[in-house]
Legacy VTK file of the C-alpha trace (Angstrom):
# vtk DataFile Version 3.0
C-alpha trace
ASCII
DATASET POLYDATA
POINTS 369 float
159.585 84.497 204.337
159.812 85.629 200.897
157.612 81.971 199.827
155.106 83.180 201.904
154.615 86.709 201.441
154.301 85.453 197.581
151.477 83.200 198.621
149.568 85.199 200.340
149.836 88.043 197.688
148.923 85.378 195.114
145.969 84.677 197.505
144.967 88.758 197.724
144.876 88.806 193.578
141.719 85.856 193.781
140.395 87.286 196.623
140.265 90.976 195.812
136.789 90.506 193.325
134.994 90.276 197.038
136.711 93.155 198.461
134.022 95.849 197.342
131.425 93.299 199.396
133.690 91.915 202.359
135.583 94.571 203.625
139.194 95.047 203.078
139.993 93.447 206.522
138.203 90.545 205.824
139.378 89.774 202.671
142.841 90.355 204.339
142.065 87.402 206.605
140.757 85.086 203.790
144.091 85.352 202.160
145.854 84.552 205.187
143.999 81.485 205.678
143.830 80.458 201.945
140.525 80.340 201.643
139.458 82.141 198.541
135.078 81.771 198.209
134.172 81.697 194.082
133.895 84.940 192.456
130.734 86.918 192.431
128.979 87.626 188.816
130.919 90.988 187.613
128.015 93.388 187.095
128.547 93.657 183.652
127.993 90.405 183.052
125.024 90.171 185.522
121.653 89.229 183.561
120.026 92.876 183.079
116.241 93.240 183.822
114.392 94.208 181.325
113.677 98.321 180.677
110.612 99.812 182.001
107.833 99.539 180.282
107.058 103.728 179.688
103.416 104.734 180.794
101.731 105.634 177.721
100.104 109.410 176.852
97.127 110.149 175.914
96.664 109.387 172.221
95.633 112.167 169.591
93.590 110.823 166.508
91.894 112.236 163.626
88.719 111.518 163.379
86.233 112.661 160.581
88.078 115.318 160.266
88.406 116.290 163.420
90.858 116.571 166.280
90.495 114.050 169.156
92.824 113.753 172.456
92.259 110.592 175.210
89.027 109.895 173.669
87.593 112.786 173.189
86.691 115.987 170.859
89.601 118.611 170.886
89.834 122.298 169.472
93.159 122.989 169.391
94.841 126.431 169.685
98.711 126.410 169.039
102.298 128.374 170.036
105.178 127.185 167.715
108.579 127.066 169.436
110.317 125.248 167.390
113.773 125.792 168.200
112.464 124.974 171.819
114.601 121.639 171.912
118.397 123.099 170.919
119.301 122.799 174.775
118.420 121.862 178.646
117.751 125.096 179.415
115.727 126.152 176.724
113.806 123.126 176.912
113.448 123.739 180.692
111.966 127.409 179.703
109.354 125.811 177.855
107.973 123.373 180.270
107.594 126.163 183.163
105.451 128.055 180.887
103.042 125.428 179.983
101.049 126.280 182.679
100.575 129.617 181.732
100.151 128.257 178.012
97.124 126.321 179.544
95.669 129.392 181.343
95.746 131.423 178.312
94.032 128.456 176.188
96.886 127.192 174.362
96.582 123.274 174.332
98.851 122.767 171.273
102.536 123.657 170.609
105.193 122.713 167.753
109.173 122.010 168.472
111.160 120.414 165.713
114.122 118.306 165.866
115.487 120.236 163.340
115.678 124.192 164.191
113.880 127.221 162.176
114.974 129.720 161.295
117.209 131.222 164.189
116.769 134.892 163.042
118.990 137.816 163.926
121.889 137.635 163.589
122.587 134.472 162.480
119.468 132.566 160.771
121.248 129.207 160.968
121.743 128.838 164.454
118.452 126.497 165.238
119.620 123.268 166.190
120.194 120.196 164.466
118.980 116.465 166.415
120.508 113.813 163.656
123.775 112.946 162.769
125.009 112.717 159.486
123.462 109.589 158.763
120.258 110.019 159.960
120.443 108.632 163.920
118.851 110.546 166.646
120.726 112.270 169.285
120.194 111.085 172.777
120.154 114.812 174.621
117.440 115.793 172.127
115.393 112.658 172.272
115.128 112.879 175.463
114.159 116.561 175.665
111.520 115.819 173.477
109.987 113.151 175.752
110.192 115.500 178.636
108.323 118.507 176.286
105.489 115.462 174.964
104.771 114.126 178.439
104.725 117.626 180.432
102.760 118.408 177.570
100.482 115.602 178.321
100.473 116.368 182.110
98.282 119.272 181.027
95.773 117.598 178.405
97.895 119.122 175.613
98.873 118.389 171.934
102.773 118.349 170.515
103.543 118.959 166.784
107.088 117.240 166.214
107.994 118.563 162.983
111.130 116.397 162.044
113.125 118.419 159.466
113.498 121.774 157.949
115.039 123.200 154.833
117.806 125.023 156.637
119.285 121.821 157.957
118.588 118.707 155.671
121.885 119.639 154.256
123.451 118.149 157.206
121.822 114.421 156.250
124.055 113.297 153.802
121.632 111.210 151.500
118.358 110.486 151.052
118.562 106.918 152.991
120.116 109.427 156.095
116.620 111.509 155.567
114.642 108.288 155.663
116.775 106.970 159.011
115.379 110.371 160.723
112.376 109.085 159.957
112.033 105.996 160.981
114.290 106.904 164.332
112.272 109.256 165.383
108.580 106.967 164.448
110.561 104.560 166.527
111.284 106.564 169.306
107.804 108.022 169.472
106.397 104.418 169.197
108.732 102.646 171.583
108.095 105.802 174.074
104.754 105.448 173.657
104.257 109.140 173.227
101.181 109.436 171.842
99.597 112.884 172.081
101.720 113.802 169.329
101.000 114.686 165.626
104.034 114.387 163.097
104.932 116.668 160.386
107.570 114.932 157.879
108.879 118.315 156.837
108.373 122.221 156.620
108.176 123.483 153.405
108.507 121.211 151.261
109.910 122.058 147.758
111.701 125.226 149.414
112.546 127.036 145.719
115.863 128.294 147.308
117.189 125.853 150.442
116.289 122.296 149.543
119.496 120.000 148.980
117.553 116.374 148.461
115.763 115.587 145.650
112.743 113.531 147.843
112.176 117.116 149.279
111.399 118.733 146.101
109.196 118.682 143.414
108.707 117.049 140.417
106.133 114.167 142.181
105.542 115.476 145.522
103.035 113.590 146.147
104.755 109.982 145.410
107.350 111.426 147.925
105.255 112.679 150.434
103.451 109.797 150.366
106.582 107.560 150.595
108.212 109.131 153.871
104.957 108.131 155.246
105.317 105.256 154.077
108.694 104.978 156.318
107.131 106.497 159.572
103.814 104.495 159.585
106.371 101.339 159.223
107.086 101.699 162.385
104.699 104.018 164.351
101.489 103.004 162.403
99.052 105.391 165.080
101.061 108.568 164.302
98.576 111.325 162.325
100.953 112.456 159.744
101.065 115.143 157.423
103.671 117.310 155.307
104.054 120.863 155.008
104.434 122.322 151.329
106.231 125.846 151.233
103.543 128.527 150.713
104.978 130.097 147.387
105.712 126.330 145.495
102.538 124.680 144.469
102.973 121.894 145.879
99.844 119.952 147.263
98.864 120.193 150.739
96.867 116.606 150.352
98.764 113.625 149.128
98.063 109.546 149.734
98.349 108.449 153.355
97.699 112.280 154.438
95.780 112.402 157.815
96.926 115.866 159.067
96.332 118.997 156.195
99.610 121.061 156.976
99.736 124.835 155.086
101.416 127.999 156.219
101.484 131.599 156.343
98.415 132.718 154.301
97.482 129.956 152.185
94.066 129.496 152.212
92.533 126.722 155.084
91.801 123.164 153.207
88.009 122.323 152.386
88.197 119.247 154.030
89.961 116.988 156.472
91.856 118.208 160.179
93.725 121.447 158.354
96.701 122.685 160.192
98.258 126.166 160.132
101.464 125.405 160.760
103.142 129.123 160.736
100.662 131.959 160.699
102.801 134.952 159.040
105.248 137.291 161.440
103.450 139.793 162.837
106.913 141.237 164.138
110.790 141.045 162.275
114.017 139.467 163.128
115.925 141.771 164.956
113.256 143.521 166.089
111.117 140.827 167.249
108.420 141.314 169.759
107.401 144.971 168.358
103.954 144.572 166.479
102.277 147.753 164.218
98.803 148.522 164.721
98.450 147.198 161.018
100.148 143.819 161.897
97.848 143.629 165.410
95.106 144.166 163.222
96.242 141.545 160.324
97.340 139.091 163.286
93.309 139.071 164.936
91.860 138.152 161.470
93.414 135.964 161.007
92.901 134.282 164.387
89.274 134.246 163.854
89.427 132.165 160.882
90.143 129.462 163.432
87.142 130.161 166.074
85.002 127.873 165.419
85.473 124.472 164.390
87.723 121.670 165.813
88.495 120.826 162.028
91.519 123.634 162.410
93.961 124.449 163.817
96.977 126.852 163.943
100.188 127.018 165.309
100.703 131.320 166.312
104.671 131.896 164.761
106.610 134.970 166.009
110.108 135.880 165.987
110.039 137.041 169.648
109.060 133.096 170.534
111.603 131.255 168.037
114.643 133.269 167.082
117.917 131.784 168.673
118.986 135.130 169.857
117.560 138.206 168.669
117.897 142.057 169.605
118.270 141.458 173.407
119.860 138.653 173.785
117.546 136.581 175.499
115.858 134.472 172.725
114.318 131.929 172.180
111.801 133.750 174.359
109.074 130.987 175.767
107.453 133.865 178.323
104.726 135.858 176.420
106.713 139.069 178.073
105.135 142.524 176.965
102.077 143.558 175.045
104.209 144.525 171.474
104.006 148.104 171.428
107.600 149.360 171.662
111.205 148.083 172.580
110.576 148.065 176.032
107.386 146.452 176.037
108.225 143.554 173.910
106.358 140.112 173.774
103.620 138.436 172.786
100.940 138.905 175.542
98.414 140.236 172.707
98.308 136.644 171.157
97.773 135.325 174.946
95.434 137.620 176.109
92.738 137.475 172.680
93.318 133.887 172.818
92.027 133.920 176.691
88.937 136.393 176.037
88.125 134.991 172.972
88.248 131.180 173.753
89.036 130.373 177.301
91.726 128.496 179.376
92.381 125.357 178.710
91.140 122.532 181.074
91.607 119.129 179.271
88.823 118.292 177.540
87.524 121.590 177.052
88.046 125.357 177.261
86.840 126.900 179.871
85.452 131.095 179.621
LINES 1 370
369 0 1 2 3 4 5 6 7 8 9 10 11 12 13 14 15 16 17 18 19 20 21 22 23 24 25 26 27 28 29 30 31 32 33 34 35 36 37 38 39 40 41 42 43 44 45 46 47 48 49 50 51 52 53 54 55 56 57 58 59 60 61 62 63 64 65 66 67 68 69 70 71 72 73 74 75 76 77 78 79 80 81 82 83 84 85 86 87 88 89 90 91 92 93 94 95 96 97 98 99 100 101 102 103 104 105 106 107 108 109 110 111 112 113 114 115 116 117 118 119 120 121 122 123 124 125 126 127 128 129 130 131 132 133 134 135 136 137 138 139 140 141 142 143 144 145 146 147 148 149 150 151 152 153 154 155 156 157 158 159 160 161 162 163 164 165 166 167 168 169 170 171 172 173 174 175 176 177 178 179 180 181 182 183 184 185 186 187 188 189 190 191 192 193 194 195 196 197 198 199 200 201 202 203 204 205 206 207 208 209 210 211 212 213 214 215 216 217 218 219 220 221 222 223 224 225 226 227 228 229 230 231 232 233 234 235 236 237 238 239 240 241 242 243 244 245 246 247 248 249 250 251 252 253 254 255 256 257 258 259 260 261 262 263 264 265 266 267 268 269 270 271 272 273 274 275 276 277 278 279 280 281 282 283 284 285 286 287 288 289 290 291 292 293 294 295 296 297 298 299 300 301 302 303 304 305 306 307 308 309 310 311 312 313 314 315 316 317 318 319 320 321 322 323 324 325 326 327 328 329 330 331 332 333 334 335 336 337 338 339 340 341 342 343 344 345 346 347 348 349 350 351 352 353 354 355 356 357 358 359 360 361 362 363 364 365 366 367 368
C-alpha cells in the first residue's frame, strides 16, 4: 500500500506542470495510470513575440526658420507645465484640459522630466525622472508618452525640457547627465514620438544652482554643442536647443542649434525658430493666480511680440500653472480657473481668453477666428 501510494505521488510531481491546462481530475487519473504526457514549454521560457511596433506622431521640424508639424506650416502658441509629469494624477489633469488648451489656441505646451521650481512653500518639490546615474524612470517615461501622443491627438507640439538647475544635483557626474540624455533621445526615438522639440537644459550657467561643470560657463558653446552631440546620437530628427539663464551671458545660438531657446525678457533672436521658453511671472509664489493691472498690462505686450510670425514662439509661465502646491493647496493647477483679479477669482483665464480673441482656436493645421 505504502509502494503504491509512493508511486503514484511520484507520478503527481511529473504530472502536475499540466495541471493548470488538464484539470486537476484529469491529471489525477494520468497519475493513476502512469501515463505522464512531456511537459509543456514554461512560459518563461516560451519564445516572446516581438514588441509592438508604436504608431508614430506627427513629426515637428524646423524649417527655414520656421515651425512645421505633419508637413505643414505651424504658429505655435505655448502653456508651460512643467512639473506636469511628477505623478498619475497630475499628468491625468493635464490631458483633460488639452481640449480646452486647443479651444483657446494653445497648440504647444512644455513638461520637463526634471521639475521647476515648485514654489510656495517648498521650491524643491518638482519632481525628479532619473536616477542617480542617469536612467529614466519607467512611471515618468511613460507619462510622458501619454502627454506627447494626447498631445498629438489634437495637432499639438510638446517641449520636453530634460533637466533643470534645481535637480542636476541629484545626477551624480557628468557621464549620469549625459545617460539622461541619451535615455531620454532613446526613448523619444524608439517611441517614435515625434511632435516633440527637446530642450537639453533650462538655464544654463545658473550663477547660483548649477553643480556640473558641462552646465556652466567657461565654453558654453563647446558644451552645448556636445550634449547635442549625445542626443542627435541617438534621436538624429529631434530639433534641439538649450536654454541659457537670462542674467549669465551665455549664448542663445551655439553649433548644432536648431531651436533658439531664451527666457523671461531677453530680447527675441534675429534669426532662426526663437523660443520663449518662460515669459516672466505675471503673479508670485504664494500668491499665485492674482495678477496687478500693471502685470496684465506687462503680460499683453509682451504677447504681441509673438503675433505674427511662425518664426516664434513662447511658452506663457505662471505660478498658478506650475507650483507644486501653492496658497490653496491645489497646485499644480492645469485648469485656467479665474480671471486673476483677487483671491477668490484666481487663474489664468486672461492668458486663455486674449489668446482666443486675438488668434483663434486651434484646429490642426491652422487657427481658426
Amino acid at each position: 500500500m505504502f509502494a503504491e501510494r509512493s508511486r503514484l505521488e511520484s507520478a503527481w510531481v511529473r504530472a502536475r506542470g499540466v495541471c493548470l491546462v488538464i484539470g486537476l481530475s484529469s491529471a489525477l487519473a494520468l497519475a493513476q495510470s502512469g501515463a505522464v504526457p512531456e511537459a509543456s514549454t514554461p512560459a518563461s521560457a516560451a519564445p516572446s513575440k516581438p514588441a509592438s511596433i508604436p504608431s508614430a506622431t506627427r513629426e515637428f521640424e524646423v524649417r527655414d526658420g520656421a515651425s512645421w508639424l505633419g508637413g505643414a506650416p505651424v504658429k505655435l502658441w505655448g502653456l508651460r507645465v512643467n512639473n506636469a509629469l511628477m505623478s498619475p494624477a497630475v499628468t491625468e489633469r493635464l490631458i483633460n484640459n488639452l481640449d480646452n488648451y486647443a479651444a483657446h489656441g494653445i497648440n504647444l505646451i512644455s513638461v520637463s522630466l526634471q521639475g521647476t521650481n515648485g514654489g510656495f512653500p517648498d521650491v524643491d518639490a518638482g519632481p525628479n525622472a532619473f536616477t542617480s546615474d542617469g536612467r529614466l524612470i519607467g512611471g515618468f517615461a511613460r507619462r510622458l508618452e501619454s502627454v506627447v501622443r494626447e498631445a498629438d491627438r489634437r495637432g499639438m507640439v510638446v517641449c520636453v525640457t530634460i533637466m533643470m538647475p534645481r535637480k542636476d544635483e541629484f545626477l551624480e557626474d557628468e557621464n549620469a547627465v549625459k545617460q539622461a540624455i541619451v535615455q531620454t533621445g532613446e526613448f523619444l526615438h524608439s517611441r517614435q514620438l515625434r511632435n516633440v522639440m527637446v530642450n537639453l537644459f533650462q538655464e544654463f550657467n545658473h550663477p547660483t544652482r548649477i553643480d556640473h561643470a558641462i552646465l556652466r560657463e567657461p565654453e558654453g558653446e563647446r558644451k552645448k554643442a556636445l550634449m547635442t552631440s549625445w542626443i542627435k546620437a541617438v534621436a538624429p530628427d529631434l530639433e534641439v536647443g538649450v536654454c541659457p539663464n537670462h542674467q549669465s551671458g551665455s549664448r542663445v545660438d551655439y553649433p548644432g542649434a536648431q531651436v533658439q531657446m531664451f527666457h523671461e525678457q531677453m530680447p527675441i533672436p534675429e534669426s532662426g525658430f526663437a523660443l520663449n521658453t518662460e515669459t516672466p511671472d505675471p503673479d508670485l509664489p504664494g500668491n499665485e493666480g492674482v495678477m496687478t493691472p500693471h502685470n496684465v498690462t506687462r503680460m499683453e505686450a509682451t504677447w504681441r511680440q509673438y503675433l505674427g510670425s511662425s518664426r516664434t514662439a513662447m511658452l506663457f509661465r505662471s505660478p498658478y500653472l506650475e507650483d507644486v502646491r501653492g496658497k490653496q493647496g491645489t497646485g499644480p493647477n492645469l485648469e485656467m480657473g479665474g480671471w486673476g483679479r483677487g483671491e477668490s477669482d484666481r487663474g489664468v483665464r486672461l492668458y486663455f481668453d486674449w489668446l482666443k480673441r486675438n488668434v483663434g482656436r486651434w484646429e490642426y493645421p491652422r487657427h481658426v477666428r
